[in-house]
Structure formats: structure tokens, C-alpha cells
GUDONU-296784 format. One record per residue (C-alpha): residue number from 1; x, y, z. Coordinates in nm, 3 decimals, padded with zeros to 5 digits, m for minus. Each point is the difference from the previous one (the first is absolute). Example, Ala and Ser with C-alpha at 12.3 -4.5 7.8 and 13.67 -1.06 7.14 Angstrom:
NODE pos       X       Y       Z
NODE   1  01.230 m00.450  00.780
NODE   2  00.137  00.344 m00.066
END
This chain:
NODE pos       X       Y       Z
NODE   1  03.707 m05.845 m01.274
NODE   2 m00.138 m00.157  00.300
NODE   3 m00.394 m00.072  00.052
NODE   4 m00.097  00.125  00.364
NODE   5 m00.274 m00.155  00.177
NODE   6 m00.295  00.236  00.077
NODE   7  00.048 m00.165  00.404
NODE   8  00.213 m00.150  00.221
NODE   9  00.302  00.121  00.219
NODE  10  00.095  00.240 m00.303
NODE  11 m00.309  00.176 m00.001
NODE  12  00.091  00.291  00.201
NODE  13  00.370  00.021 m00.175
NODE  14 m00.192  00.002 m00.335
NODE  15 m00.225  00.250  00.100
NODE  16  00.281  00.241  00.158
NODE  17  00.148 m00.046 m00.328
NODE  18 m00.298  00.081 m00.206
NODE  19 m00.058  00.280  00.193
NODE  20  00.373  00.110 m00.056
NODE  21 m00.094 m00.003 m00.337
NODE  22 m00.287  00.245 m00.030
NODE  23  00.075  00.243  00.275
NODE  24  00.341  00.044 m00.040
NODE  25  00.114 m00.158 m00.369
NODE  26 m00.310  00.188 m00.138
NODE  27 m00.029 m00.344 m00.149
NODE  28 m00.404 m00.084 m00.171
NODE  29 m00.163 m00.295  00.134
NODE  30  00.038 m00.212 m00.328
NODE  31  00.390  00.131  00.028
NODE  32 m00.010 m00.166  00.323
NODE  33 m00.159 m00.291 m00.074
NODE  34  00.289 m00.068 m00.336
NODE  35  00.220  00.058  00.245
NODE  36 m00.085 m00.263  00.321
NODE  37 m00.172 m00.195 m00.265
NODE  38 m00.341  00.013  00.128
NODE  39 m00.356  00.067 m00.115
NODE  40 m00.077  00.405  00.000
NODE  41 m00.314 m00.110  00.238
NODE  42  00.271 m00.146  00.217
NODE  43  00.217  00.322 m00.036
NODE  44 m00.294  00.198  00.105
NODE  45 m00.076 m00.187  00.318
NODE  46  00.370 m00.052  00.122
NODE  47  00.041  00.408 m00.062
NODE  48 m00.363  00.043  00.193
NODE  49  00.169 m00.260  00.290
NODE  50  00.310  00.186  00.021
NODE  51 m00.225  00.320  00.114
NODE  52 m00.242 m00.222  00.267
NODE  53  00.287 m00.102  00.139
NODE  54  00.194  00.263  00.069
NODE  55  00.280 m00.090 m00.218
NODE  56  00.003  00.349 m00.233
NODE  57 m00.007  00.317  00.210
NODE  58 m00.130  00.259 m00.249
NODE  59  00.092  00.390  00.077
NODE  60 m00.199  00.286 m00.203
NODE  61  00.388  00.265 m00.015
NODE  62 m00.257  00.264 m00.058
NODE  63 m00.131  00.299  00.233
NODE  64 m00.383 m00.119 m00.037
NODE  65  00.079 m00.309  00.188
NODE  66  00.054  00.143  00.330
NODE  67 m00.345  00.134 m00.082
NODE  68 m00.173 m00.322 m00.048
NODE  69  00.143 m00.172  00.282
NODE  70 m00.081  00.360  00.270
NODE  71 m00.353 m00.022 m00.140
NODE  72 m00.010 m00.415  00.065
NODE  73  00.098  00.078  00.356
NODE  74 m00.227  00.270  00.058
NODE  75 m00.276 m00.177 m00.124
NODE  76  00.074 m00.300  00.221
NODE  77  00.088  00.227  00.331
NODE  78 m00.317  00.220 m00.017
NODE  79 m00.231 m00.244 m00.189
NODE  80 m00.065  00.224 m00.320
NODE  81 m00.177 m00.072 m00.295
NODE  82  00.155  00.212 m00.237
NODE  83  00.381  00.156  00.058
NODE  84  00.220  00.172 m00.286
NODE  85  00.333  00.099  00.078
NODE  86  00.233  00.240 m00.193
NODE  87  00.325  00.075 m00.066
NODE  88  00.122  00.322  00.212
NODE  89  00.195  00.283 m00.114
NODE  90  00.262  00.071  00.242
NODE  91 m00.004  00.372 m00.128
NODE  92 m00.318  00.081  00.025
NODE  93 m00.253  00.115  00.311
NODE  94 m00.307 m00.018 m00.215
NODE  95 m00.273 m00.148  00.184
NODE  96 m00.186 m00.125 m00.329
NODE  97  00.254 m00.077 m00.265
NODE  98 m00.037 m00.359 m00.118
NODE  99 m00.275 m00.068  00.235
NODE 100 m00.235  00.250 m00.198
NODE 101  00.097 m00.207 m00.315
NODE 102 m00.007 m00.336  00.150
NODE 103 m00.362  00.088  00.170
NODE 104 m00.075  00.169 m00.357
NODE 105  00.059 m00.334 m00.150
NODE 106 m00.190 m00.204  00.249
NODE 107 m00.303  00.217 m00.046
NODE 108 m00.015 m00.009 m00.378
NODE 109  00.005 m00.416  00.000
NODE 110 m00.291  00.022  00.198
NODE 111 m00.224  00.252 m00.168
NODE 112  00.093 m00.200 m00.301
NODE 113 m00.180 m00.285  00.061
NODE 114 m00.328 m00.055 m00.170
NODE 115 m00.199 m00.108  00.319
NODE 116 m00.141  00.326  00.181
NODE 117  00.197  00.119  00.332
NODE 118 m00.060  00.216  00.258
NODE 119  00.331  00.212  00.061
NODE 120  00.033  00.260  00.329
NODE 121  00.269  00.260  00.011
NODE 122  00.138  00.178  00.282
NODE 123  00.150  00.330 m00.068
NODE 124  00.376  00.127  00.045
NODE 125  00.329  00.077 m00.188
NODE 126  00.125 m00.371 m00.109
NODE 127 m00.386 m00.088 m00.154
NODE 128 m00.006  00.300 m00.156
NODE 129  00.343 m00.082 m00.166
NODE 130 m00.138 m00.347 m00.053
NODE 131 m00.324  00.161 m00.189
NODE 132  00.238  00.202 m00.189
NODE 133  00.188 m00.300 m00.139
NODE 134 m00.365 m00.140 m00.147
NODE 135 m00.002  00.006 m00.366
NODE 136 m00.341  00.051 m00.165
NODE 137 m00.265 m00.246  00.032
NODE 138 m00.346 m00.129 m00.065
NODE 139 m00.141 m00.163  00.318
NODE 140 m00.390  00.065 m00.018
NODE 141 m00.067 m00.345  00.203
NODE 142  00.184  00.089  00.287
NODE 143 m00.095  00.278  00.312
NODE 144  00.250  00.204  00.183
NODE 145 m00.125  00.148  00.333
NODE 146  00.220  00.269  00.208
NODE 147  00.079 m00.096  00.377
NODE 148  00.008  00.329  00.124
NODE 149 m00.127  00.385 m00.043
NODE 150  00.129  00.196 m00.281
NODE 151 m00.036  00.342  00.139
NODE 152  00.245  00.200  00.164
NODE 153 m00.050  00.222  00.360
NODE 154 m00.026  00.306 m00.264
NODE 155 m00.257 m00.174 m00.188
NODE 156  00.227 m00.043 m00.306
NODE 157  00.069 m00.364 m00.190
NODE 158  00.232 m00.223  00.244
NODE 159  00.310  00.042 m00.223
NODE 160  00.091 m00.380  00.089
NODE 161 m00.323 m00.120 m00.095
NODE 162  00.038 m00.261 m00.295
NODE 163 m00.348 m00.105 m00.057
NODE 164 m00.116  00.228 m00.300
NODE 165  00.385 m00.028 m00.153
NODE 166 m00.074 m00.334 m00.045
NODE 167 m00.361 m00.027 m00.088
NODE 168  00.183  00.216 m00.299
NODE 169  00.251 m00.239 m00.105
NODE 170 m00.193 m00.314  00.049
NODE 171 m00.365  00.074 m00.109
NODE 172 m00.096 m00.175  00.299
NODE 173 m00.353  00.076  00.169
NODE 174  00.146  00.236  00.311
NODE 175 m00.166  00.071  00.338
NODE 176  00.183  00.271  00.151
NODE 177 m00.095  00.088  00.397
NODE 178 m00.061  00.338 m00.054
NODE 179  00.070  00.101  00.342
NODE 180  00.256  00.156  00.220
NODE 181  00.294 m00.204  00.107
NODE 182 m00.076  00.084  00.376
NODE 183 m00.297  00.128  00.106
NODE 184 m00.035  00.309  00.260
NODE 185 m00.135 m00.204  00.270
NODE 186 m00.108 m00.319  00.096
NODE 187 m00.390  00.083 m00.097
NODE 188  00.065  00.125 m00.307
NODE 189  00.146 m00.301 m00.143
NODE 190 m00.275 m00.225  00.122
NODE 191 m00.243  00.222 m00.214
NODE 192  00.220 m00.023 m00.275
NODE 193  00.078 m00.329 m00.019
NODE 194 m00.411 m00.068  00.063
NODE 195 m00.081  00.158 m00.350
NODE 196 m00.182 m00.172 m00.284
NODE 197  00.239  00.075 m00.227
NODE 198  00.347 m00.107  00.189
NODE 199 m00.151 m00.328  00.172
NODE 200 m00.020 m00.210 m00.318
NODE 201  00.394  00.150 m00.074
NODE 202  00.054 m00.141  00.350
NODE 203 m00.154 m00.346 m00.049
NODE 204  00.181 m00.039 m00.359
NODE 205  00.338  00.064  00.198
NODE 206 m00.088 m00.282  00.225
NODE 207 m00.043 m00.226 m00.274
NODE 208  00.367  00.058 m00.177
NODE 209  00.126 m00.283 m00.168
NODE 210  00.359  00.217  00.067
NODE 211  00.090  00.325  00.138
NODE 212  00.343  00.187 m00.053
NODE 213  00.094  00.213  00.294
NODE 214  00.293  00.189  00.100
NODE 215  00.130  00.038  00.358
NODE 216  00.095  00.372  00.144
NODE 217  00.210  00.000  00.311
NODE 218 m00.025  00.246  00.274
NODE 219  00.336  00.177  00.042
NODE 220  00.008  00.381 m00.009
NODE 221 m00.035 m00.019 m00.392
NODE 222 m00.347 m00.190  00.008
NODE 223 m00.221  00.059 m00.294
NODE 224 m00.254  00.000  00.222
NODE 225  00.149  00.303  00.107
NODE 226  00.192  00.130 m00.275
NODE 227 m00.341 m00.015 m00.231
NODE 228 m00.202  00.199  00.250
NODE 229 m00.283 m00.284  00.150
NODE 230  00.177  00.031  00.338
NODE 231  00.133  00.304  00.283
NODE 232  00.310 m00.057  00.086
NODE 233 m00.126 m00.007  00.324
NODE 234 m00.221 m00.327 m00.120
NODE 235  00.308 m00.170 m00.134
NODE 236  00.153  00.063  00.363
NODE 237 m00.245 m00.139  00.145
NODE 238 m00.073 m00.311 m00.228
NODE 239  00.436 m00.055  00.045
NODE 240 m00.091  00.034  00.408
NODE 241 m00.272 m00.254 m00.053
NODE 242  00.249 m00.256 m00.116
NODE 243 m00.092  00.067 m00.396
NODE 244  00.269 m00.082 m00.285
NODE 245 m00.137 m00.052 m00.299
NODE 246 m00.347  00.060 m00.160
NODE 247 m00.197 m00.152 m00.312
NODE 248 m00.270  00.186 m00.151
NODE 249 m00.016  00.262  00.298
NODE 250 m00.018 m00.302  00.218
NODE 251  00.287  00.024  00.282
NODE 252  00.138 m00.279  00.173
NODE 253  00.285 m00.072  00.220
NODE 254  00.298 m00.292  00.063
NODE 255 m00.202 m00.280  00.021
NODE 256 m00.277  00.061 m00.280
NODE 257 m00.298  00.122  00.228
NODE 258 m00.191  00.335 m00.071
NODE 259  00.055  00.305  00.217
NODE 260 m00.292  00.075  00.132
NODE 261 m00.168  00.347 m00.013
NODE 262  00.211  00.320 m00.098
NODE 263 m00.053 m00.018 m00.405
NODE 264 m00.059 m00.366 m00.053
NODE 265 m00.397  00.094  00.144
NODE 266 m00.005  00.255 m00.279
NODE 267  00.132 m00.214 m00.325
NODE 268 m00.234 m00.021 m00.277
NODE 269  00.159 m00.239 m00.147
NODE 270 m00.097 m00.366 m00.077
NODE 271  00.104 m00.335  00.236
NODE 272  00.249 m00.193 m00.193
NODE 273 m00.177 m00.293 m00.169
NODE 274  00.053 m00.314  00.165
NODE 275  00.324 m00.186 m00.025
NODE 276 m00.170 m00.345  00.033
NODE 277 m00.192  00.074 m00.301
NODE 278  00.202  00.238 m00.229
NODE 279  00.410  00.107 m00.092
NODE 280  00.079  00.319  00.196
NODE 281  00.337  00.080 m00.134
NODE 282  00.200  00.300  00.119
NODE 283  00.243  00.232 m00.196
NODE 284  00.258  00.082  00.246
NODE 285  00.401  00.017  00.018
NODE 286  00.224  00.204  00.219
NODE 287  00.157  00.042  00.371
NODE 288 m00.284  00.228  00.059
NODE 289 m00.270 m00.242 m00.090
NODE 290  00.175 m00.291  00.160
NODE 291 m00.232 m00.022  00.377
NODE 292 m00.274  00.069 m00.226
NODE 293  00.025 m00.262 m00.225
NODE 294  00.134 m00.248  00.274
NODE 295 m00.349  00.094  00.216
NODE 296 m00.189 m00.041 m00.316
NODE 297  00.140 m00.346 m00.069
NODE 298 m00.011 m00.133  00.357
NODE 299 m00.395  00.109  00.041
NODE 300 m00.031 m00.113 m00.359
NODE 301 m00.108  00.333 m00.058
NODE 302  00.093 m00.094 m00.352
NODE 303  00.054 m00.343 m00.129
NODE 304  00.181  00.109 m00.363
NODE 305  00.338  00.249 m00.004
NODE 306  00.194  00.106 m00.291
NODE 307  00.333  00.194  00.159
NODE 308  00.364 m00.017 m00.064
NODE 309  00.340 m00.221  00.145
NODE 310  00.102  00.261  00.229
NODE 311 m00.358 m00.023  00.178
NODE 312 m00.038 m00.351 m00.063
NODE 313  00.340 m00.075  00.162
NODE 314 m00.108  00.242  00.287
NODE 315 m00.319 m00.145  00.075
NODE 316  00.145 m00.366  00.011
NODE 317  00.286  00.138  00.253
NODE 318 m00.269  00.169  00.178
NODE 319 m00.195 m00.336  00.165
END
């Protein structure tokens, strides 16, 4: 058996055939090293030279690495600080399946951390299938405010409303905004918003160490709409206004910006908590959602997204 030299002009031949060896062979490092007659350190490094140099091209043959690399480039493209990708099921239309699990997931690492947080919510159909997924937990140490009303034009609990759901799983300290989504008119919700009791809700939401939101589009099917907080007459208007898409009541159109007047002077909800200083991640997959969540990236409306491959493919085609 021949004694390589850990060098020369057989260095990269050696390490192409070490790295043979374990990816391929299956072979151990020590194998490798009995085998090319080496030390084991040297095994290790020729196998860890084999990857810097481009020599072994390693492919995941399973459906999650499509995943990985669409939430690499997404990341990179709209400069994101948190993106989770997963799998799609071609036979489903579901909005929220595996993105209410995969958000589910994301949530419970963080409220299981021992150092106190500050966690917003928005409202809407994939959180609340998120909250859903939330197994039963302890979390005195940490707060979790509400972005937005939780009453209903009829004066009934928002049915899409997450914040005392949660509170109930978690045992976290809660601050609901026990207000309506939309108020009646432009003075009303300055009054409201002005009261004792909402502004230190308000400032808390500010102060989110990260917020989970969902994005609703504006198509005929809104939930805006469909839930009751606007006319259809509104929603014509806000779609003639150039609006597509709306977070926590908030419309906004193509490029990001805020329509002005119509309902977005009436929204009692919270401002989204700074991007610069906090992870604003969206729950959002679908055609539907698609200008909504492009607008929201572009603006950096949002600087976190958890969706799925058909929407990650379709927001990567889309720029």
C-alpha cells in the first residue's frame, strides 16, 4: 500500500479520491485513510478540500431541497431576514396548509426561549390556523399584544381575531386592542386610539421584538369584505385607488405605498413595528396573495415570509 504525501501535484487527485470515498463509497474517514494510507486528520482535510474546491457536487434527491435553495434566493433577492419555504401540494388550493404549521413551528421556538419577548399578531385565516397548531404552553415571561381591533361592524368578537386563542394556549401576558377593526369615521378613531387604556397597547406594539402577520388581497373575495369591515362599495373604491393587498386593515397598492383616505383614515389598527429594529414575517401563499406579497417585499413591508414553492417560484419569476 502506497504512502501519499499530504501535498504536492497529487494533492487535488488525493483529495478527489478521498472525497470519492465518503460521498459516494459511503466509506468512514479512518476507512479512507487504511485505504490511501494516510493519517485520518489527513483524510479529513483532503475530504474537506475536495468540497472548497469544487471537486464533489453534492445533490439533496429530496423534495425539501428545492425548498432550501427558493428560500436562499428569496432571501438574497428581497434582502430578508428570515424566509421558510415549503413543500406544495399540487392538489390542494388551501391557502394555509403547511404554512399554518411551518409558521406554528416558528412561533413556538420563539416563545420557548427563556429570555422575555414581545410578540404582535395580526389577525386572519392562516394565523389563526397557525395558533391552532400551538400545543400548550407556559410562557409567563413573555407579552403578546394584538395589531388590530377585535370587534366586528355588529359589535360581535372579530371571528379572525387570534389574540385571546393564544393568550389561552400559551399563558402569555395578552394585550388585546379592544376596538373595532375600522372605525366609522376618521374622528372616531382618533378618539379611540387617544384613550388611556389603548395607548400603552399601542406603544407595546411598537416595541415587538417580532410580529406574525398575514396578508389579505383585494379581489372580489377580500376578507375585508367577505368579514363585513368594508361596503362593497369601499372595496371598489380602494381597487379604483390602485389597492391590492392589505395588512392589518392597512391597504396598499403595486408598489408598497398606502392608499390614502377611503378606509385606511379609519383603521384602528397599529403601524407595523419597524423593520430596522424587529422580524416582521408574513404568512402568505397563493395566486391571490401573490401582488400582495410582492408589494410587501419590495416596500419591505415585511422583512420575514414563510410561504410555499409555488409562490416562491412565482415571486422569483415575477422581478
Amino acid at each position: 500500500m502506497n504512502t501519499r504525501q499530504d501535498g504536492g501535484s497529487n494533492r487535488l487527485d488525493d483529495a478527489a479520491r478521498a472525497g470519492w470515498l465518503y460521498y459516494v463509497a459511503g466509506n468512514t474517514q479512518d476507512q479512507i485513510a487504511a485505504t490511501l494510507g494516510i493519517s485520518r486528520q489527513t483524510a479529513q482535510r483532503l475530504v474537506s478540500l475536495a468540497v472548497s474546491e469544487g471537486l464533489i457536487k453534492v445533490r439533496v434527491d429530496h423534495p425539501i431541497a428545492n425548498c432550501l435553495d427558493l428560500a436562499a434566493r428569496l432571501r438574497s433577492r428581497f434582502a430578508l431576514d428570515l424566509v421558510e419555504v415549503v413543500p406544495s401540494d399540487p392538489n390542494s388550493s388551501s391557502t394555509t396548509i403547511g404554512i399554518a404549521e411551518a409558521a406554528a413551528a416558528e412561533i413556538e421556538r420563539r416563545l420557548r426561549s427563556p429570555t422575555p419577548i414581545v410578540m404582535a399578531i395580526g389577525t386572519g385565516r392562516t394565523l389563526k390556523a397557525a395558533i391552532e397548531q400551538l400545543p400548550p404552553m407556559e410562557c409567563p415571561q413573555h407579552k403578546v399584544v394584538s395589531l388590530t381591533g377585535n370587534i366586528s361592524p355588529d359589535g360581535s368578537a372579530a371571528f379572525y381575531n387570534v389574540i385571546f386563542t393564544m393568550a389561552d394556549r400559551v399563558k402569555a401576558r395578552s394585550f388585546p386592542m379592544p376596538l373595532p377593526v375600522i372605525a366609522s369615521s376618521p374622528e372616531e378613531r382618533e378618539m379611540l386610539l387617544n384613550q388611556p387604556m389603548i395607548q400603552p397597547t399601542l406603544a407595546l406594539a411598537a416595541e415587538a421584538d417580532v410580529t406574525f402577520i398575514g396578508i389579505g388581497d383585494l379581489g372580489p373575495k377580500a376578507p375585508l369584505y367577505e368579514d363585513g369591515f368594508i361596503s362593497e362599495s369601499e372595496l371598489k373604491a380602494l381597487q379604483k385607488a390602485g389597492g391590492i393587498a392589505e395588512i392589518v386593515g392597512w391597504v396598499f397598492d403595486r408598489e408598497g405605498r398606502m392608499i390614502e383616505g377611503i378606509t385606511n383614515d379609519r383603521v384602528s389598527s397599529a403601524s407595523l413595528p419597524s423593520r430596522e429594529k424587529s422580524l416582521v414575517i408574513a404568512l402568505a401563499m397563493g395566486e391571490r396573495k401573490l401582488p400582495g406579497i410582492l408589494a410587501a417585499a419590495n416596500r419591505r413591508l415585511i422583512n420575514g415570509l414563510i410561504t410555499d414553492e409555488r409562490t416562491a417560484a412565482a415571486l422569483l419569476a415575477s422581478v
